[in-house]
N, CA, C and O atoms as a MOPAC input file, in Angstrom:
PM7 MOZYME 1SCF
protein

 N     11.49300 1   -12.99600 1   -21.84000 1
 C     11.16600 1   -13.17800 1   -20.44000 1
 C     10.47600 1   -11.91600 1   -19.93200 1
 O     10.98700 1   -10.82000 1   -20.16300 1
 N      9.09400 1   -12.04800 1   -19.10500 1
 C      8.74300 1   -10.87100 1   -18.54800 1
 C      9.22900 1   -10.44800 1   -17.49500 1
 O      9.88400 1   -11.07900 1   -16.66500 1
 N      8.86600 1    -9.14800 1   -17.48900 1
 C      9.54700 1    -8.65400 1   -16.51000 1
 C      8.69000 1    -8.77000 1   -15.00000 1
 O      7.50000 1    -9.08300 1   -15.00900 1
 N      9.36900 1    -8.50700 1   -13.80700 1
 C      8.89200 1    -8.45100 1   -12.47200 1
 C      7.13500 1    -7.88500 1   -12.88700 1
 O      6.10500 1    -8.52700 1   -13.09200 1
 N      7.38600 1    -6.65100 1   -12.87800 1
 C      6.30500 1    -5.87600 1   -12.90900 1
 C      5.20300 1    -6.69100 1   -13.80000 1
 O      4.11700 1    -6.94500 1   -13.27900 1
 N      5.50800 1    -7.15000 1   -15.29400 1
 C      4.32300 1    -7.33000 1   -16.05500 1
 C      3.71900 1    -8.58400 1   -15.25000 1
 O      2.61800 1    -8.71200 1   -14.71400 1
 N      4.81400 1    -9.47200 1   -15.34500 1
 C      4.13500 1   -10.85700 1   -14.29800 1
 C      3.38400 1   -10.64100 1   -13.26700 1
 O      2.39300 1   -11.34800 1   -13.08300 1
 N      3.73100 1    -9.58400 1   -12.37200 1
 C      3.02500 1    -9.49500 1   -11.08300 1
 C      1.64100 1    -9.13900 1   -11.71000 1
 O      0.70600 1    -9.92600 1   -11.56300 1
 N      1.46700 1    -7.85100 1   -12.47900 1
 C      0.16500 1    -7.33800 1   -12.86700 1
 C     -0.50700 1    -8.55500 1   -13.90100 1
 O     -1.71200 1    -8.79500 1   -13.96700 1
 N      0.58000 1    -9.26700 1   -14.69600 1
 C     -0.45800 1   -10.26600 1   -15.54900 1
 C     -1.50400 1   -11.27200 1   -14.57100 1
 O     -2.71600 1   -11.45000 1   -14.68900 1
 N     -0.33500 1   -11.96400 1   -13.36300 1
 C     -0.49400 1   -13.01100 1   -12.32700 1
 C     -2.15200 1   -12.29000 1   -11.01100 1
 O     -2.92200 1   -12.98300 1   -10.34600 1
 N     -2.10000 1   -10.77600 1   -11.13200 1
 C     -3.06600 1   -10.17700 1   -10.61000 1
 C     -4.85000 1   -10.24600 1   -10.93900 1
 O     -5.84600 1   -10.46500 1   -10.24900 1
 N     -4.52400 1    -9.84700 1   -12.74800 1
 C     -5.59800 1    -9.52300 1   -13.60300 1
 C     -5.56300 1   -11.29900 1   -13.42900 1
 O     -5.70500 1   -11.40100 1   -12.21000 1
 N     -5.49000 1   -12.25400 1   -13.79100 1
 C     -5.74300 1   -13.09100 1   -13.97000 1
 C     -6.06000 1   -13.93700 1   -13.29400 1
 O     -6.80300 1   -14.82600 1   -13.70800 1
 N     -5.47700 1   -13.90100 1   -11.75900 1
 C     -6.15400 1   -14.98000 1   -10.84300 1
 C     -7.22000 1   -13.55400 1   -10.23200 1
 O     -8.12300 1   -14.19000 1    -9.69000 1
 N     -7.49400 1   -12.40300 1   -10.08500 1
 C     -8.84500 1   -11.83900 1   -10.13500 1
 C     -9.89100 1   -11.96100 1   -10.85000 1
 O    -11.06600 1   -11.89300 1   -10.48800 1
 N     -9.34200 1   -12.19500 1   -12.17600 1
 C    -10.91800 1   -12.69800 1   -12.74900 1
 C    -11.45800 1   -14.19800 1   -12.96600 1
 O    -12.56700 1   -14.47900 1   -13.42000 1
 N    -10.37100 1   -15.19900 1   -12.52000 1
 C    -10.92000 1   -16.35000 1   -12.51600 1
 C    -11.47300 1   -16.98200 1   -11.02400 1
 O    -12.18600 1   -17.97200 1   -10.86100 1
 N    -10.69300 1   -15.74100 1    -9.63100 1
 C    -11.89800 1   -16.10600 1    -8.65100 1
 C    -12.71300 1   -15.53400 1    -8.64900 1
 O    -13.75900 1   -16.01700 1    -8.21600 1
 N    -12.68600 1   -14.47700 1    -9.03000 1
 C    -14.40800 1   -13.65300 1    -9.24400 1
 C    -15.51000 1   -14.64000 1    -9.40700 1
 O    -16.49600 1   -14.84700 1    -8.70100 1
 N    -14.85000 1   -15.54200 1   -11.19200 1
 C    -15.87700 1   -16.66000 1   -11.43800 1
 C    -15.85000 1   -17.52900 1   -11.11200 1
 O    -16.85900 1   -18.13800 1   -11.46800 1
 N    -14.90600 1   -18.36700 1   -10.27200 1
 C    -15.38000 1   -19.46000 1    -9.47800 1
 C    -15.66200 1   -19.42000 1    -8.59000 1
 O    -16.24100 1   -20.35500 1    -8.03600 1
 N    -15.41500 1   -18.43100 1    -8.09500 1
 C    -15.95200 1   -18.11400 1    -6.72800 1
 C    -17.91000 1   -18.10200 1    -6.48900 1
 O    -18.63900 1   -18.36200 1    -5.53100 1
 N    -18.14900 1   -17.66500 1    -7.89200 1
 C    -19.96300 1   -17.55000 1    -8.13900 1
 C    -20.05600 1   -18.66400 1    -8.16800 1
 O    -20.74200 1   -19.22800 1    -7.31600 1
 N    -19.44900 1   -19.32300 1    -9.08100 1
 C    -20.24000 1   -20.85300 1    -9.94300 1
 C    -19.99500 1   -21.88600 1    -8.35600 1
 O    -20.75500 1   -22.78900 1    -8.00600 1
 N    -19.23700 1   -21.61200 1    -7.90000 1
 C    -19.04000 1   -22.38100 1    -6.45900 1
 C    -19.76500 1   -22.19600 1    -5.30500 1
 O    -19.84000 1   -23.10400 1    -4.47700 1
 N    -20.37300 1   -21.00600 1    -5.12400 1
 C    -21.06800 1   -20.58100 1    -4.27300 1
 C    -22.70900 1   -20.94400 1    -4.66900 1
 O    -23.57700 1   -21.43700 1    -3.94900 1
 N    -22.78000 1   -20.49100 1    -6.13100 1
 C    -24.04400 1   -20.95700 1    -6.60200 1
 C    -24.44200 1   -22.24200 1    -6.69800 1
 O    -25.65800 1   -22.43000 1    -6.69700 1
 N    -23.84100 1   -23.02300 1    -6.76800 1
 C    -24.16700 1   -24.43700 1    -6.79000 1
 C    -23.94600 1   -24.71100 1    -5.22100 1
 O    -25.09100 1   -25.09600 1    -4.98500 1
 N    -23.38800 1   -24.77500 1    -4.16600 1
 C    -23.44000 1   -25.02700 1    -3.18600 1
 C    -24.62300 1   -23.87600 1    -2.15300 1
 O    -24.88200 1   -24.25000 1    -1.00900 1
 N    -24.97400 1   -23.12500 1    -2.44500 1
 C    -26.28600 1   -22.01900 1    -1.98100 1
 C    -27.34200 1   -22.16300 1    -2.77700 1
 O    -28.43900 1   -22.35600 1    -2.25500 1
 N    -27.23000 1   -22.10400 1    -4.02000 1
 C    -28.43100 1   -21.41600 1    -5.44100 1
 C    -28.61600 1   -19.92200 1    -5.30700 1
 O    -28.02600 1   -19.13100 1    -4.57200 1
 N    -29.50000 1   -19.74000 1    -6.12000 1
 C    -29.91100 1   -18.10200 1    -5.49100 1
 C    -30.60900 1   -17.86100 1    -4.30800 1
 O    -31.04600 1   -18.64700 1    -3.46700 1
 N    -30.64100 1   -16.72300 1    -4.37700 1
 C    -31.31000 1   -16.38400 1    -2.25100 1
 C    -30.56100 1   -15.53900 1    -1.90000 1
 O    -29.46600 1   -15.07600 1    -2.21700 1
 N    -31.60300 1   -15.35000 1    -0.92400 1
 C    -30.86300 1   -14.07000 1     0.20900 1
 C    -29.64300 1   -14.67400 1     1.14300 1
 O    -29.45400 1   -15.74500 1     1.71900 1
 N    -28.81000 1   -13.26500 1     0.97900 1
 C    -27.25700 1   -13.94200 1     1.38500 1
 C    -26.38900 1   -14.39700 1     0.62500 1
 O    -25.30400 1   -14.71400 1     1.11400 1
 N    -26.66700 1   -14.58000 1    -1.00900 1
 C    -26.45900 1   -15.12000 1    -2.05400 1
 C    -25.24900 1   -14.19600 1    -2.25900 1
 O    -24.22400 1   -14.63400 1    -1.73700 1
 N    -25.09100 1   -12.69100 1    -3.07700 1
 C    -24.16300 1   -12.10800 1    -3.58700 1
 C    -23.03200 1   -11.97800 1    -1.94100 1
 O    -21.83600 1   -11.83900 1    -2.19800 1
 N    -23.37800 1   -12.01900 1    -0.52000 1
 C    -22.75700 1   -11.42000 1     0.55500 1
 C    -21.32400 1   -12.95600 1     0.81800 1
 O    -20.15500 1   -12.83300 1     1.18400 1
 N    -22.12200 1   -14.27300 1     0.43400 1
 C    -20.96700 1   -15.32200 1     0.35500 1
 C    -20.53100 1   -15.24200 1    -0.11600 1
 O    -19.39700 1   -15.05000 1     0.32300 1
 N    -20.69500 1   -15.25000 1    -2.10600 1
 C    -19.85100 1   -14.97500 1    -3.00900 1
 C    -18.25100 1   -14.13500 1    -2.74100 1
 O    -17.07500 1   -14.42200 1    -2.96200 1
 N    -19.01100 1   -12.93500 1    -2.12800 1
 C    -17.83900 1   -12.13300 1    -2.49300 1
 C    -17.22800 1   -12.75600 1    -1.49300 1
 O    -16.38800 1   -13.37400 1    -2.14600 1
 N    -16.93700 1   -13.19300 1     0.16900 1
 C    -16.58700 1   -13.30100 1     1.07900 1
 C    -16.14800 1   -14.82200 1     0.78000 1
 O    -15.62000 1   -15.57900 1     1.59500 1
 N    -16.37900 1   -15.02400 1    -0.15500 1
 C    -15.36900 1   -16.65700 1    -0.89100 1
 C    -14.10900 1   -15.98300 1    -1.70100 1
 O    -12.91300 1   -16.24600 1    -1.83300 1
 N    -14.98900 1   -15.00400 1    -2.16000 1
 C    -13.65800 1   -14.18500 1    -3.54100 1
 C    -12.67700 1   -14.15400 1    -2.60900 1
 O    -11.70600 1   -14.90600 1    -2.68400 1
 N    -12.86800 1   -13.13300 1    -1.48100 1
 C    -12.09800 1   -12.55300 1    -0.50600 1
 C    -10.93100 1   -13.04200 1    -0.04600 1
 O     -9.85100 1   -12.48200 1     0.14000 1
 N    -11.44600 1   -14.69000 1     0.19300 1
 C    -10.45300 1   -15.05000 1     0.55400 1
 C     -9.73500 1   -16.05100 1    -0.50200 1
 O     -8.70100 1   -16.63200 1    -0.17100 1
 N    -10.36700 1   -16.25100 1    -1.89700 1
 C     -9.69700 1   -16.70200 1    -2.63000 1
 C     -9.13100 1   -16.21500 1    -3.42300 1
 O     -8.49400 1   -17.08000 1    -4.02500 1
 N     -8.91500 1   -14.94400 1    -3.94900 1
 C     -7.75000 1   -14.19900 1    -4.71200 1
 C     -6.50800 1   -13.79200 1    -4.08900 1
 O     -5.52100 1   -13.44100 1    -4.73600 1
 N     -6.56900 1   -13.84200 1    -2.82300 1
 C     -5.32800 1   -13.82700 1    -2.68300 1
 C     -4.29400 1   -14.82500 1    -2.39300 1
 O     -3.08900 1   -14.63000 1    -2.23700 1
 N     -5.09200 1   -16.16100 1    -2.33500 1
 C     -4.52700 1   -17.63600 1    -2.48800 1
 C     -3.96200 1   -17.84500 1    -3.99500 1
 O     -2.81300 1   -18.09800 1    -4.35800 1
 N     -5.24200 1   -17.64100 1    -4.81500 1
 C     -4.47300 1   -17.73400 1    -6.35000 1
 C     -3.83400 1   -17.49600 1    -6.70500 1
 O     -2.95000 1   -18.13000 1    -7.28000 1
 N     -4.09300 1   -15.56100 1    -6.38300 1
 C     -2.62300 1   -14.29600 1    -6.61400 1
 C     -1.61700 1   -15.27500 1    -6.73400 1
 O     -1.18700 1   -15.70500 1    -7.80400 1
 N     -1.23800 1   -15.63200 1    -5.55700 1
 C      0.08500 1   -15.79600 1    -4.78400 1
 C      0.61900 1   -17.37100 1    -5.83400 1
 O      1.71200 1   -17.65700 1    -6.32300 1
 N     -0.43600 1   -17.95400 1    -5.84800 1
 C     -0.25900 1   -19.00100 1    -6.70700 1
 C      0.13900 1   -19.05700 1    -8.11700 1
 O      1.08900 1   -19.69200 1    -8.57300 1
 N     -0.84300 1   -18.19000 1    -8.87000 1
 C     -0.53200 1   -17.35800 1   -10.01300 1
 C      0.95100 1   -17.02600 1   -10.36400 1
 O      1.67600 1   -17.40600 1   -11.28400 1
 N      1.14600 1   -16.19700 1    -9.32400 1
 C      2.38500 1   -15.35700 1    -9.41000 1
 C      3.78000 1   -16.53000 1    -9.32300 1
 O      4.77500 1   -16.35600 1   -10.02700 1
 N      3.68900 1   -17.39600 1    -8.61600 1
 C      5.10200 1   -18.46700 1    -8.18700 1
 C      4.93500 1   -19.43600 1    -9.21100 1
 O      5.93800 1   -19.79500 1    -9.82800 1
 N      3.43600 1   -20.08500 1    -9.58400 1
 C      3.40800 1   -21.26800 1   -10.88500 1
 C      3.84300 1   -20.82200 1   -12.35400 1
 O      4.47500 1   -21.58300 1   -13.08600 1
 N      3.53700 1   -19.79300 1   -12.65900 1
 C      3.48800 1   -18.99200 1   -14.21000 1
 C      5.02500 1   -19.73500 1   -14.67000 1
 O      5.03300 1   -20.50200 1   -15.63200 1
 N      6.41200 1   -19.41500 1   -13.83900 1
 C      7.56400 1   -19.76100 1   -14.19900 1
 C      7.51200 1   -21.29700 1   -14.87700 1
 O      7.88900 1   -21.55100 1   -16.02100 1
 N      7.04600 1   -22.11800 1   -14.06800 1
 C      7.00300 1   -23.69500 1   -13.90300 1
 C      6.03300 1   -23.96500 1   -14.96000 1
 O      6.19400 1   -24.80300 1   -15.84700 1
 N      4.82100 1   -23.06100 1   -14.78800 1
 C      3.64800 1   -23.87800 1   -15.93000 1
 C      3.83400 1   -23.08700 1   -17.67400 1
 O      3.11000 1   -23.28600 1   -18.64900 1
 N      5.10200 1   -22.14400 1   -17.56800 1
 C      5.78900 1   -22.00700 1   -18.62000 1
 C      6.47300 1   -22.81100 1   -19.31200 1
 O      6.18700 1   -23.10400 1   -20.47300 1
 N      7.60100 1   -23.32800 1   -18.58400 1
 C      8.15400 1   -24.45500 1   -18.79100 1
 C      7.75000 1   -25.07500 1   -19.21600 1
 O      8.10300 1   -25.49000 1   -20.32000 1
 N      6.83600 1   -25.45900 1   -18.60400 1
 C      5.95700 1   -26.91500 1   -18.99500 1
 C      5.50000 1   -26.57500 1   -20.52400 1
 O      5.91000 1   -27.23000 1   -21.48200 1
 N      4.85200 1   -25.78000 1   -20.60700 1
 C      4.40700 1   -25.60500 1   -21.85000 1
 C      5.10200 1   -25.48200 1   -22.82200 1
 O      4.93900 1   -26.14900 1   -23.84300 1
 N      6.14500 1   -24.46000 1   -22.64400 1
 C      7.36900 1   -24.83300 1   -23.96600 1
 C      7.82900 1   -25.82000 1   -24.17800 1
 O      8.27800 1   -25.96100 1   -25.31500 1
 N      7.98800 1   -27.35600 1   -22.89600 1
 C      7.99300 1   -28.51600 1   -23.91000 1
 C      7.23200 1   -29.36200 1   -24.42300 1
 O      7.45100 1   -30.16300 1   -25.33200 1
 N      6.09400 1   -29.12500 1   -23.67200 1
 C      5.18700 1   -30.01700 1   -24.71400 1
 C      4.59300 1   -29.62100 1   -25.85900 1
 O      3.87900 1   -30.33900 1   -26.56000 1
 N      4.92000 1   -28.30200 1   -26.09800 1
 C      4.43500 1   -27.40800 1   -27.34500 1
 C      5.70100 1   -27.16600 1   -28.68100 1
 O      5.62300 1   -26.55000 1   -29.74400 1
 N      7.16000 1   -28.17900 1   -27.87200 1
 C      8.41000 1   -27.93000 1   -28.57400 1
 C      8.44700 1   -29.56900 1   -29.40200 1
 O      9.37600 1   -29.85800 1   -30.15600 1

C-alpha cells in the first residue's frame, strides 16, 4: 500500500501531465491553430488540473480495486 505522500505526488505528476495533453488536443480541435491559441490552452489546463488532481487523488483507491479483480 502507498503511502499518503507517494499517492499524493503520484495522483499530482499524473493528472498534470494528462491535462497538459488534453487540455491541447481539446482546445485544438475546438480553436485549431491561431492567435490566442497557446493563451486558451493553458487557461483550460488551469482549470483542469486541479479537477483531475483532486480526482486522481480520491479514484486511485477504487480504480485499484478494480483492477486487482479483474486482473485476479
Amino acid at each position: 500500500m502507498p503511502s499518503f505522500k507517494q499517492r499524493l505526488v503520484s495522483s499530482l505528476l499524473m493528472s498534470f501531465l494528462l491535462s497538459l495533453a488534453l487540455s491541447c488536443w481539446v482546445s485544438f480541435i475546438n480553436l485549431g491553430p491561431g492567435p490566442g491559441f497557446v493563451e486558451s490552452w493553458f487557461k483550460a489546463f488551469a482549470m483542469a488540473w486541479p479537477v483531475s488532481a483532486g480526482m486522481a487523488f480520491l479514484c486511485t483507491p477504487f480504480v485499484s480495486r478494480i483492477t486487482s479483480r479483474l486482473l485476479s
